[in-house]
NUTOR-392731 format. One record per residue (C-alpha): x, y, z; residue number from 1; chain. Coordinates in steps of 0.2 Angstrom, whole numbers, plus 5000, padded with zeros to 4 digits. Last residue first. Layout:
<atoms>
+------+------+------+-----+-----+
!   c1 !   c2 !   c3 ! seq ! mol !
+------+------+------+-----+-----+
!    X !    Y !    Z ! NUM !   A !
...
+------+------+------+-----+-----+
</atoms>
This chain:
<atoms>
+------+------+------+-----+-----+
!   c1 !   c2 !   c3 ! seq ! mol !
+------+------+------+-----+-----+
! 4677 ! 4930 ! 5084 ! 413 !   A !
! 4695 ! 4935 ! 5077 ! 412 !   A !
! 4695 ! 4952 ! 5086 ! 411 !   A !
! 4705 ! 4951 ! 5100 ! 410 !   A !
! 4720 ! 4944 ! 5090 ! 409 !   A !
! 4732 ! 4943 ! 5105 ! 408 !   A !
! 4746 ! 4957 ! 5104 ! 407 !   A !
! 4758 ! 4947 ! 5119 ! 406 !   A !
! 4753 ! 4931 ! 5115 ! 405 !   A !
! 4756 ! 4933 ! 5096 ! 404 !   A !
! 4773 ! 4941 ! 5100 ! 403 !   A !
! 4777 ! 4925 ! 5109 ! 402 !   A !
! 4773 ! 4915 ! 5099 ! 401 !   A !
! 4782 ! 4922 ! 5084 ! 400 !   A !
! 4799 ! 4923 ! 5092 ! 399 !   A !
! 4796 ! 4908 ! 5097 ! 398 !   A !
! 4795 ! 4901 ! 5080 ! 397 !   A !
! 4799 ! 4913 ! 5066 ! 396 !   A !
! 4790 ! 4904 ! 5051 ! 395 !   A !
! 4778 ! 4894 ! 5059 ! 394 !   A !
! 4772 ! 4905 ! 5071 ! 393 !   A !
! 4769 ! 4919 ! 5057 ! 392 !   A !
! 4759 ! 4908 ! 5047 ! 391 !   A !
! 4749 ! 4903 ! 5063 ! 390 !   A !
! 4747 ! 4922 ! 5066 ! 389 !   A !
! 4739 ! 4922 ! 5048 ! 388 !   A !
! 4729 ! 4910 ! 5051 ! 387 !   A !
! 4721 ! 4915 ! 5065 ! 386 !   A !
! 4705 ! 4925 ! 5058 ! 385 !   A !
! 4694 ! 4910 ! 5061 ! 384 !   A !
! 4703 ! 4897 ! 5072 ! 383 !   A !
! 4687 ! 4893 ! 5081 ! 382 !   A !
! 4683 ! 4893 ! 5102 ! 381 !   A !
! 4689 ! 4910 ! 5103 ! 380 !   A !
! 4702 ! 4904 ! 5120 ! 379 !   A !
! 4704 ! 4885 ! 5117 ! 378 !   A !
! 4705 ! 4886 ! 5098 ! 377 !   A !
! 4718 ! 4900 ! 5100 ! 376 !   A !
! 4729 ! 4891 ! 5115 ! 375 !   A !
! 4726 ! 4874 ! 5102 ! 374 !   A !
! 4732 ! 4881 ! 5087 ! 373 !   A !
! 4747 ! 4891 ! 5096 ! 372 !   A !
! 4753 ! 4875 ! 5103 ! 371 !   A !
! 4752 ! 4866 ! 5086 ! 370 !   A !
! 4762 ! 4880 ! 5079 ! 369 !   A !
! 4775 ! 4880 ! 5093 ! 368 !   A !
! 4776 ! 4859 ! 5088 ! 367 !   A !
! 4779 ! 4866 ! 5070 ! 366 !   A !
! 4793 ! 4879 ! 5074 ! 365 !   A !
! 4800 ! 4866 ! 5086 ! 364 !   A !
! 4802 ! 4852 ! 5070 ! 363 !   A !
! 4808 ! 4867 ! 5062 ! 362 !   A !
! 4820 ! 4870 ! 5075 ! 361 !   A !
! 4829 ! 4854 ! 5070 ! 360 !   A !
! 4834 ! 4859 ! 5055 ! 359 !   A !
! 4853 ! 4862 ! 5056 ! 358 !   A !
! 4864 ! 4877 ! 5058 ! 357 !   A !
! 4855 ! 4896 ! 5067 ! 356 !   A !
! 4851 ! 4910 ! 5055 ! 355 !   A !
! 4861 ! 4925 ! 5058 ! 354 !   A !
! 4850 ! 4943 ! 5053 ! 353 !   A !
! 4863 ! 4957 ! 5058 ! 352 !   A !
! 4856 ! 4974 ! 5057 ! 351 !   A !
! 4872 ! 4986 ! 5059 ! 350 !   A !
! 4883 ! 4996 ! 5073 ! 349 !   A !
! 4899 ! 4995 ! 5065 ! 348 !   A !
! 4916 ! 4990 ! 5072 ! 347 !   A !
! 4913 ! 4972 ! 5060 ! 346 !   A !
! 4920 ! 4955 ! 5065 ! 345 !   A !
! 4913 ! 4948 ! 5082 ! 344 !   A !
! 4896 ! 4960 ! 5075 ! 343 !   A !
! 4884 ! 4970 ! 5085 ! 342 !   A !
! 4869 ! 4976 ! 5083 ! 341 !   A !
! 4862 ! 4956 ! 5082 ! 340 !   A !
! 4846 ! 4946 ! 5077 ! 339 !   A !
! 4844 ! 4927 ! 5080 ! 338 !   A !
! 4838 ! 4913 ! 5070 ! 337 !   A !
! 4828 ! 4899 ! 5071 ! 336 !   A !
! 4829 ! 4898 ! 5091 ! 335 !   A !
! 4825 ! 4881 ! 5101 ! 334 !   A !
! 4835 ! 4867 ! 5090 ! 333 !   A !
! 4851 ! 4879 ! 5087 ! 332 !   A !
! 4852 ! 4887 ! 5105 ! 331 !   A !
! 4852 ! 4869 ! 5110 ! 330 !   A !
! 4866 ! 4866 ! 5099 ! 329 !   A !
! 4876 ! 4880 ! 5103 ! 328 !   A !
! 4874 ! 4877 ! 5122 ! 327 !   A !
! 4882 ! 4860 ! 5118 ! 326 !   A !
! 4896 ! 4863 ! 5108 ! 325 !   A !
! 4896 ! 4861 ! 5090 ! 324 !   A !
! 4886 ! 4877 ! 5087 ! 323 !   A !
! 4901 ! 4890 ! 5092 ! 322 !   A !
! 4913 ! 4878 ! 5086 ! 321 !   A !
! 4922 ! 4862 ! 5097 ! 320 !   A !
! 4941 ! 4865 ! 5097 ! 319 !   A !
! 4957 ! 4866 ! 5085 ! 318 !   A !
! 4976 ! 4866 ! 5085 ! 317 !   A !
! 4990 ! 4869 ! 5071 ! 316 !   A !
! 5008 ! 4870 ! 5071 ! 315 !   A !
! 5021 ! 4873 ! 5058 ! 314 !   A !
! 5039 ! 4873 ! 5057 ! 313 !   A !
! 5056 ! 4883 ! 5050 ! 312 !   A !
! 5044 ! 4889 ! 5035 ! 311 !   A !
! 5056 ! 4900 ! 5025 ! 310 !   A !
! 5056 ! 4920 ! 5025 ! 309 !   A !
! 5072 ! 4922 ! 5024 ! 308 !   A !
! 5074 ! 4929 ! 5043 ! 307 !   A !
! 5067 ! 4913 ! 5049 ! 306 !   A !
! 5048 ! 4909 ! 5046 ! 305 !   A !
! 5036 ! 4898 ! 5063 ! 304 !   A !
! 5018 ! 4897 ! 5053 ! 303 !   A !
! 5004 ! 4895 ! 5066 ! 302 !   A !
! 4986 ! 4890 ! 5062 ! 301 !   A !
! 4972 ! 4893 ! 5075 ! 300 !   A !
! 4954 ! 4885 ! 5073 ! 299 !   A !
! 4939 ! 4887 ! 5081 ! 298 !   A !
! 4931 ! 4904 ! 5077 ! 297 !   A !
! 4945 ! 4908 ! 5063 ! 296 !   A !
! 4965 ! 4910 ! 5066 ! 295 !   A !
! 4983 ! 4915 ! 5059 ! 294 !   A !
! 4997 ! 4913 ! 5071 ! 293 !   A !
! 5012 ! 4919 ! 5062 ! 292 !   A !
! 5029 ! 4917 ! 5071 ! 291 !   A !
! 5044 ! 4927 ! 5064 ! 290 !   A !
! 5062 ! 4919 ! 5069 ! 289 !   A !
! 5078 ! 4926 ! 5075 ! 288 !   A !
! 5078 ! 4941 ! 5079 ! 287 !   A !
! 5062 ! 4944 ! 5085 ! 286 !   A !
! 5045 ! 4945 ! 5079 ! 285 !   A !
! 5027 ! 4937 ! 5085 ! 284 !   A !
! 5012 ! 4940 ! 5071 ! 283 !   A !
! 4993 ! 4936 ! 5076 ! 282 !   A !
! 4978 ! 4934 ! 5063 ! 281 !   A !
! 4963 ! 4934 ! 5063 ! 280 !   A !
! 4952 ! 4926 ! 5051 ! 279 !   A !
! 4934 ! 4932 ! 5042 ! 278 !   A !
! 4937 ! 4948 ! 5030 ! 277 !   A !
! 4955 ! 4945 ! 5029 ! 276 !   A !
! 4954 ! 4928 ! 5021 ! 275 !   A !
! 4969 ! 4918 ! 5025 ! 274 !   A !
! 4971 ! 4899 ! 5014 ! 273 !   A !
! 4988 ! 4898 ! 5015 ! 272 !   A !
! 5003 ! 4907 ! 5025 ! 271 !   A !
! 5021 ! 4907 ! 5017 ! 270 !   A !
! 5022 ! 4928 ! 5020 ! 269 !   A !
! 5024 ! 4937 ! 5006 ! 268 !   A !
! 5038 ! 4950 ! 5003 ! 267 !   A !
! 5034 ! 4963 ! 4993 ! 266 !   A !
! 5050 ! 4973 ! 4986 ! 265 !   A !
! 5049 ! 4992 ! 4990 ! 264 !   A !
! 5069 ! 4994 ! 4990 ! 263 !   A !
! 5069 ! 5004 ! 5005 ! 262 !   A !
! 5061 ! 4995 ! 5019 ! 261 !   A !
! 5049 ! 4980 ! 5013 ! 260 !   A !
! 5030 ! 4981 ! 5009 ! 259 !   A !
! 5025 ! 4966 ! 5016 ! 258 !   A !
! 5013 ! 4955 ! 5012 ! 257 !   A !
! 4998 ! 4942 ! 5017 ! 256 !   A !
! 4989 ! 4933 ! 5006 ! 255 !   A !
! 4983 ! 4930 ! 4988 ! 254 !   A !
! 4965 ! 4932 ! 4990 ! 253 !   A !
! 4958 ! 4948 ! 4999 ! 252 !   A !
! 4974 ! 4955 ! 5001 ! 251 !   A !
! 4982 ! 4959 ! 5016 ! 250 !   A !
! 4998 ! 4972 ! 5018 ! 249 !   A !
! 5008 ! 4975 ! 5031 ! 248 !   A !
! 5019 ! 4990 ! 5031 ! 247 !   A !
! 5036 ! 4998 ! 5030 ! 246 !   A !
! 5050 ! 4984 ! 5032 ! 245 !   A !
! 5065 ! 4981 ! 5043 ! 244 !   A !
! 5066 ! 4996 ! 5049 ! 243 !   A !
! 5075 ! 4988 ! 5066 ! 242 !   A !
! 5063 ! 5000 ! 5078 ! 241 !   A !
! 5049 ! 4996 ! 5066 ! 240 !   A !
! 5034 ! 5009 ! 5064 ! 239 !   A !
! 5021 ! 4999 ! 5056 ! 238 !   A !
! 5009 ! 5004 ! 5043 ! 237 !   A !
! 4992 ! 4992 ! 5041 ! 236 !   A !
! 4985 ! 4990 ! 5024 ! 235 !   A !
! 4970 ! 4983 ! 5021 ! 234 !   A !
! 4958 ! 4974 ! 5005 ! 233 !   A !
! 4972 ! 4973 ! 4991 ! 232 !   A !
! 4966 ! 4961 ! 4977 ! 231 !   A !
! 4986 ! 4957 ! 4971 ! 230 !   A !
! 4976 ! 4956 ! 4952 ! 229 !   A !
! 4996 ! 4956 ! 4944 ! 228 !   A !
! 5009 ! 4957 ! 4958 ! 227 !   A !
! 5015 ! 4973 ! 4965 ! 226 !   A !
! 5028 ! 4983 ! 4957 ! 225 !   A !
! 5027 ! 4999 ! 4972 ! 224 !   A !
! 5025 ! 5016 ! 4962 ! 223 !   A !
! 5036 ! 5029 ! 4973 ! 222 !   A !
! 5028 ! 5048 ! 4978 ! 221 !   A !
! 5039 ! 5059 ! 4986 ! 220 !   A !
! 5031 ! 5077 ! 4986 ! 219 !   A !
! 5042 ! 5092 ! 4991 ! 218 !   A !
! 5043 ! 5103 ! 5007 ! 217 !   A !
! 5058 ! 5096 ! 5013 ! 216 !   A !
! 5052 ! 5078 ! 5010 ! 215 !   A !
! 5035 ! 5073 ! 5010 ! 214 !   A !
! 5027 ! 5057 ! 5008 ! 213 !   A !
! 5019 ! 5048 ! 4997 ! 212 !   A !
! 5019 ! 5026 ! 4993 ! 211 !   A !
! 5010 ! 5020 ! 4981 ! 210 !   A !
! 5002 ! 5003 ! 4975 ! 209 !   A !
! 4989 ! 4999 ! 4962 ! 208 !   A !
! 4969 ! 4995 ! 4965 ! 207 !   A !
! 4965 ! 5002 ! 4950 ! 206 !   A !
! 4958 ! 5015 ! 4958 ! 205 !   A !
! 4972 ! 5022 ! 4966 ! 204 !   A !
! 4980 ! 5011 ! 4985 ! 203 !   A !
! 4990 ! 5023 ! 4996 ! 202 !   A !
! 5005 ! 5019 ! 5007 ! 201 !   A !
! 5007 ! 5036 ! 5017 ! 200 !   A !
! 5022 ! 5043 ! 5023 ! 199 !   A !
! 5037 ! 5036 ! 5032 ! 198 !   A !
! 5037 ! 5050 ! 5045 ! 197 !   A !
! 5051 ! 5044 ! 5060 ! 196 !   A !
! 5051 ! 5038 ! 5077 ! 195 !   A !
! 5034 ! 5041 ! 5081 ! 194 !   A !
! 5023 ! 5046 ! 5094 ! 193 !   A !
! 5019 ! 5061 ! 5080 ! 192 !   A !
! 5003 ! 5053 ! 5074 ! 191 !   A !
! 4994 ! 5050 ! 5059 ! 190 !   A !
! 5003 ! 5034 ! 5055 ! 189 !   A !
! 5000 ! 5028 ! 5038 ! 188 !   A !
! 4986 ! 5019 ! 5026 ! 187 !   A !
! 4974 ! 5027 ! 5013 ! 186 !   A !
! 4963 ! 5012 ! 5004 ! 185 !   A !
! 4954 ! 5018 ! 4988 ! 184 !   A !
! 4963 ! 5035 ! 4982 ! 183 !   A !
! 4953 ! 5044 ! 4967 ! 182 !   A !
! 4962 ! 5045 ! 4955 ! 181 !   A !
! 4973 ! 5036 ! 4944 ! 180 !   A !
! 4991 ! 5036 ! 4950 ! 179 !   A !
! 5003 ! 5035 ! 4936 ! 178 !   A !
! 5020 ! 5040 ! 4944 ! 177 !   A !
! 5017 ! 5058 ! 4933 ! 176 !   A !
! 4998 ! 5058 ! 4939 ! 175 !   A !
! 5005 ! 5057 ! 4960 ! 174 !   A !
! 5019 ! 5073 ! 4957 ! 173 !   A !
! 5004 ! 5081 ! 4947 ! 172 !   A !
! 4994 ! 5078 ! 4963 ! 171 !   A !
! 5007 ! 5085 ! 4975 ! 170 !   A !
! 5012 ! 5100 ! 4966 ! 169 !   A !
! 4992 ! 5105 ! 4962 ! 168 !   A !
! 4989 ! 5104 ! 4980 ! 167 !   A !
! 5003 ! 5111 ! 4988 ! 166 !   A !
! 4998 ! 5129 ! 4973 ! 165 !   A !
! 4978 ! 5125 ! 4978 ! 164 !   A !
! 4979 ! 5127 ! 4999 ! 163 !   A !
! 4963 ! 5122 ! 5003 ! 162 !   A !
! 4955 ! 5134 ! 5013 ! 161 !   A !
! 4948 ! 5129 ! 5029 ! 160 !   A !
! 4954 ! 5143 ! 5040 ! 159 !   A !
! 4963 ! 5136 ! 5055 ! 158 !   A !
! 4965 ! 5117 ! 5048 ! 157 !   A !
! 4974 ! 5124 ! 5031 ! 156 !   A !
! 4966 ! 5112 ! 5017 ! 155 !   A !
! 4977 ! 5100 ! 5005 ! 154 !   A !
! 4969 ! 5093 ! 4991 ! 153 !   A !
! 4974 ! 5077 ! 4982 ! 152 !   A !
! 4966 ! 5074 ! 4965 ! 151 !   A !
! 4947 ! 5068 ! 4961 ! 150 !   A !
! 4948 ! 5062 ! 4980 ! 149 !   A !
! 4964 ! 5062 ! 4989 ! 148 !   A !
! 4962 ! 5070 ! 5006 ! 147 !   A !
! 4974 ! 5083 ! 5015 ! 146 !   A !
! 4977 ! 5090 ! 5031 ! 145 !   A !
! 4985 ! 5107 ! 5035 ! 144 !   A !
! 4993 ! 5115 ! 5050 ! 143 !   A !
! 5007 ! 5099 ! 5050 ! 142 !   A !
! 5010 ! 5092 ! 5068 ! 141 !   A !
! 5028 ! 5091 ! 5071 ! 140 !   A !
! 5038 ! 5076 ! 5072 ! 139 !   A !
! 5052 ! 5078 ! 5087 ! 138 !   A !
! 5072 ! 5078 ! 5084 ! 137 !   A !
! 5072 ! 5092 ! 5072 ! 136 !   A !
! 5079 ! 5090 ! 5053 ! 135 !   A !
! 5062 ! 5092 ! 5046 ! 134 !   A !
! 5064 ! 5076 ! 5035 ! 133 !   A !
! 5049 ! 5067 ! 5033 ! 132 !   A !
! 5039 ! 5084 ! 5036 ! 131 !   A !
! 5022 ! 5077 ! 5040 ! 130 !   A !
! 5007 ! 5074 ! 5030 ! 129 !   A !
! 4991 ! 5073 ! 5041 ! 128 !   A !
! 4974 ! 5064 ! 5035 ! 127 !   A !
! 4958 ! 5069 ! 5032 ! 126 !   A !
! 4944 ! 5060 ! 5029 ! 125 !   A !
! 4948 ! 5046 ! 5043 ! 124 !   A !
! 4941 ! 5027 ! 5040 ! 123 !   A !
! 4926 ! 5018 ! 5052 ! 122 !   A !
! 4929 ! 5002 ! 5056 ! 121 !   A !
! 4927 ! 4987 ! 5046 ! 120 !   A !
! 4943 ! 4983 ! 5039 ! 119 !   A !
! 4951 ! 4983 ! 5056 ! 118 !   A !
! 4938 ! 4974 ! 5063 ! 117 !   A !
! 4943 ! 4959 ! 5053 ! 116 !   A !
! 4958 ! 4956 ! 5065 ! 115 !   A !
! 4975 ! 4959 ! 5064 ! 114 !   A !
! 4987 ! 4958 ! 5078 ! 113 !   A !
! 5005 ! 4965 ! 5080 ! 112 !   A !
! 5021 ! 4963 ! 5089 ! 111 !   A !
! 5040 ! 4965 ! 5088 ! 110 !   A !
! 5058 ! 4963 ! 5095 ! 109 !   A !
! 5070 ! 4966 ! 5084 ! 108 !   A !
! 5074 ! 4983 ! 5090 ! 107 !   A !
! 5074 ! 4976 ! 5108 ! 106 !   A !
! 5085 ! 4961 ! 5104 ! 105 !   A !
! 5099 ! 4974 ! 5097 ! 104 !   A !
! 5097 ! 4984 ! 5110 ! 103 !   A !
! 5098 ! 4973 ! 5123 ! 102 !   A !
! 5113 ! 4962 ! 5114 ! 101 !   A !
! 5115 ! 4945 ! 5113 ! 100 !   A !
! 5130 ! 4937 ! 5104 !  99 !   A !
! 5125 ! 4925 ! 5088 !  98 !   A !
! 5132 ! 4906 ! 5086 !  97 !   A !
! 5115 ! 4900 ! 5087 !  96 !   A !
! 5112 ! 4907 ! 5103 !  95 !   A !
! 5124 ! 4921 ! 5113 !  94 !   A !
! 5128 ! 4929 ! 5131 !  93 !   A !
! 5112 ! 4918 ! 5137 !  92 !   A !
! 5102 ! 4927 ! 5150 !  91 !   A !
! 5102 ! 4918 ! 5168 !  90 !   A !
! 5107 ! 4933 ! 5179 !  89 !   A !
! 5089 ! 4935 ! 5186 !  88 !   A !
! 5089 ! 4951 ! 5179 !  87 !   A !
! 5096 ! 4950 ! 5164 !  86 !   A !
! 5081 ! 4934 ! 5161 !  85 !   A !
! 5069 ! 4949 ! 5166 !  84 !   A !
! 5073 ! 4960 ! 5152 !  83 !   A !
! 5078 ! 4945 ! 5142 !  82 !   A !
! 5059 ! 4939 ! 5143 !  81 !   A !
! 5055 ! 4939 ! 5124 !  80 !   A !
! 5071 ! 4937 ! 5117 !  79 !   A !
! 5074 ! 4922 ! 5132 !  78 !   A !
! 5060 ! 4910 ! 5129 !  77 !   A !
! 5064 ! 4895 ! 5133 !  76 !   A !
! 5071 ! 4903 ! 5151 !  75 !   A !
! 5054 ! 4912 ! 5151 !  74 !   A !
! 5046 ! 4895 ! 5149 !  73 !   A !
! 5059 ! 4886 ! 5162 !  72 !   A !
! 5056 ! 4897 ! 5175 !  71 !   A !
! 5036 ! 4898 ! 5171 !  70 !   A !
! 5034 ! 4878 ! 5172 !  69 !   A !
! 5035 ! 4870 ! 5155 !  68 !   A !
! 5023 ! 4855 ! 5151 !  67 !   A !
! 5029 ! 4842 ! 5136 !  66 !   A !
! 5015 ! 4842 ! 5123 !  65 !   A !
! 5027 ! 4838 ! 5109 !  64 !   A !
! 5021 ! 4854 ! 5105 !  63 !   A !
! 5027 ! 4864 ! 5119 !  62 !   A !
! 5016 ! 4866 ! 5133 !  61 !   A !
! 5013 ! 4881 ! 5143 !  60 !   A !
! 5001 ! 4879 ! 5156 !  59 !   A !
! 4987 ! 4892 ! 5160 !  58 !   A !
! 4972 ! 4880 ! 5160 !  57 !   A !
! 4978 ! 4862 ! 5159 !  56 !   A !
! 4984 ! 4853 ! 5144 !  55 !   A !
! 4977 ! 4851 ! 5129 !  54 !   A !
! 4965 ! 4864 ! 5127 !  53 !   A !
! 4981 ! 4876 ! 5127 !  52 !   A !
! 4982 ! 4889 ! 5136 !  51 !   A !
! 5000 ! 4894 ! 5132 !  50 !   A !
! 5008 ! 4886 ! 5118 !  49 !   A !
! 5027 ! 4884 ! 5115 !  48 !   A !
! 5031 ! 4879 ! 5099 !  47 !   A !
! 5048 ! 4873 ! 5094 !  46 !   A !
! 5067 ! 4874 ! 5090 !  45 !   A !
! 5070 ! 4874 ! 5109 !  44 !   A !
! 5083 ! 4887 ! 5110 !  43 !   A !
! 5073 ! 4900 ! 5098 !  42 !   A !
! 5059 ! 4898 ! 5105 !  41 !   A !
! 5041 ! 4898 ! 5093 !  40 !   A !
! 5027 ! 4908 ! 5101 !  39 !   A !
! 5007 ! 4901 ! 5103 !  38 !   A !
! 4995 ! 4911 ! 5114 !  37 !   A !
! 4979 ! 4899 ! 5114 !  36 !   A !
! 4962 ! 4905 ! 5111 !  35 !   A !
! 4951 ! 4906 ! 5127 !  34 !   A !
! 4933 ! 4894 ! 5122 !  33 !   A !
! 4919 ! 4904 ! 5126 !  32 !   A !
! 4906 ! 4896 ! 5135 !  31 !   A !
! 4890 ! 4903 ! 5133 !  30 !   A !
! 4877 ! 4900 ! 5144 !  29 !   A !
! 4870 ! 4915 ! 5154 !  28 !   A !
! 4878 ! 4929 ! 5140 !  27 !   A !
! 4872 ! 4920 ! 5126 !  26 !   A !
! 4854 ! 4916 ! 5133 !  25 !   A !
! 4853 ! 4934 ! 5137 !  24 !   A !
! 4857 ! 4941 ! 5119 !  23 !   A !
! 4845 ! 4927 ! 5111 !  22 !   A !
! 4832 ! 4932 ! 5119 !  21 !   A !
! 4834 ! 4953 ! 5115 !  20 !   A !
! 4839 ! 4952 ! 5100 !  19 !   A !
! 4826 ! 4942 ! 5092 !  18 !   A !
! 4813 ! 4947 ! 5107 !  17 !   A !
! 4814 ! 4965 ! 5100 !  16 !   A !
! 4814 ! 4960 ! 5082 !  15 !   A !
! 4797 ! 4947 ! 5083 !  14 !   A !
! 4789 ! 4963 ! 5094 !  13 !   A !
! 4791 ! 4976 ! 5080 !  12 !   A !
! 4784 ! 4963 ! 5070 !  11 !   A !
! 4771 ! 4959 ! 5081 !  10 !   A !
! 4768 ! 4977 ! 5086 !   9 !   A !
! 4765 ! 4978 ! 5065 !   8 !   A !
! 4753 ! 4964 ! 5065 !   7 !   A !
! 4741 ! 4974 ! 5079 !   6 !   A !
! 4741 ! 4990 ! 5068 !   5 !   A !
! 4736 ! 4980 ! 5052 !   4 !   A !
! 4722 ! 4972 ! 5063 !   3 !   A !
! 4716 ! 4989 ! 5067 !   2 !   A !
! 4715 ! 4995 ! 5051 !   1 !   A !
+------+------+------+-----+-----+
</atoms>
């Protein structure tokens, strides 16, 4: 019994030092590498990237690698900086044959960044569904919420009662268009800091696009023509000063889409090889151009689109991995694995078991074993009743060793 007890601090004692080692040499030697900002220009017909490994910290290069002081980058860059371009009296009255305008640039102008986070974060229950055409200046917040389960409920927020004549109009409004329920992924904007109500895009069961919203107190519902198996894994709505289109939309294999203003045709973005549930991904819009920087741990792809949606250009860049630098690959020879709460990719608190690259920490497992051998033999003069924290040394290294020093096997004479 009490040997049992005594294997079962080491355990406890193997997780503790597995988070807890591992967690401190991180944070005293890592050296995260900063992934560049890369935006196409409009006058250069080119990349300019901004911390760059190949060029000095902070420099903007272009991809010719020619340096750019921050004048010339701004000047380079005039949809972006036009505010301060207008400023300095040095903004272009036209490029490319088309006349600059504030507001036109300003509603052109656009950003957002995806990240795997996104899909694994925690998800509302209940979700707002505003008046799309109230006829007031401000969006008001509804006094119901609804849910879309075995049908689509709506519940009064002062009383909790589900409001059963809005429901049964809505859900046989969602049957006739062919939804089957329940709802998978429910995307929108569940604020009024808004300049309009666009509704919900909503996947069913089958994984089939729709898109609902009300509309003077009436259900819209549209089914969006999506390609065959189009694997949808997230869906992020956008509210677009130039409505261009409605949302973005990643699917686990096929790409990234969107869903575009009005006539519900998807537009895919030309970028290859982007799985959602491990890259990043970065989109820069004006009026001219769109750029899409997609990204993993130690790459970054950018894909410069005109308003067509053709490749214009293309740039790439990569540097040393995690374990392909130097405190990486002495993490990998010392530490089998390592054991995180925390996840780059993932808003949820889980249990994350990462083994570490290569086989050279075997060859440390078994020289920790031989150690632990000879600190045993030296202390109870035998091995008798040892072999089992030999096993355990073996198989998680330091962690092991040091567990077994900690709770010492007392009773092996």
């Amino acid at each position: 019994m009490v040997k049992f007890s005594r294997y079962i601090l080491i355990l406890i004692g193997i997780v503790v030092i597995s988070f807890s080692i591992p967690k401190l040499y991180w944070t005293i030697f890592e050296k995260v590498p900063v992934s560049p900002s890369v935006f196409y220009s409009c006058t250069l017909n080119d990349f300019i990237i901004v911390g760059s490994g190949k060029a000095g910290q902070g420099e903007k290069i272009d991809g010719n690698g020619k340096i750019y002081t921050n004048a010339e980058y701004e000047k380079n860059m005039p949809l972006m900086f036009f505010r301060q371009l207008m400023v300095d009296g040095s903004m272009p009255d036209s490029i490319n044959g088309v006349k600059l305008e504030p507001m036109v640039i300003n509603k052109s102008n656009s950003f957002y960044r995806y990240t795997p986070k996104k899909i694994f974060s925690p998800v509302p229950t209940l979700y707002p569904l505003f008046e799309a055409e109230s006829g007031k200046v401000n969006l008001a917040m509804p006094e119901d919420f609804f849910r879309i389960a075995g049908r689509m409920e709506f519940i009064a927020a002062k009383t909790n009662k589900i409001d059963e004549a809005k429901s049964e109009l809505f859900t046989k409004a969602l049957k006739d268009e062919g939804f089957i329920f329940p709802a998978g992924i429910i995307a929108g904007l569940p604020t009024t800091r808004k300049s309009k109500d666009e509704g919900y895009f909503v996947t069913d069961n089958e994984n089939k696009l729709f898109h609902i919203k009300m509309i003077k107190g009436q259900p819209f519902v549209a089914s969006i023509k999506t390609p065959e198996d189009l694997d949808i894994v997230f869906i992020e709505c956008v509210d677009l000063r130039n409505s261009e289109f409605y949302c973005y939309v990643f699917t686990r294999s096929k790409g990234i889409y969107v869903v575009m203003d009005e006539v519900y045709d998807l537009q895919r973005f030309p970028v290859e090889n982007f799985d959602p549930l491990r890259h990043s991904a970065r989109f820069s819009c004006d009026l001219f151009n769109k750029c899409i920087t997609a990204g993993g741990d130690n790459w970054i792809k950018c894909t410069a689109i005109d308003d067509m949606y053709e490749i214009v250009d293309t740039y790439e860049e990569s540097w040393p991995g995690k374990y392909e630098r130097t405190e990486g690959k002495v993490f990998a020879s010392l530490f089998p694995f390592e054991i995180s709460l925390k996840s780059e990719d993932s808003s949820f608190i889980g249990f994350n078991f990462l083994m570490s690259p290569g086989l050279i920490w075997i060859i440390i497992n078994i020289v920790l074993t031989a150690l632990a051998a000879f600190l045993i033999v030296r202390k109870n003069g035998s091995m008798k009743g040892s072999i089992v924290d030999l096993a355990i040394t073996a198989v998680t290294g330091i962690y092991g060793f040091l567990a077994i020093l900690i709770f010492p096997n007392k009773f092996s004479n």
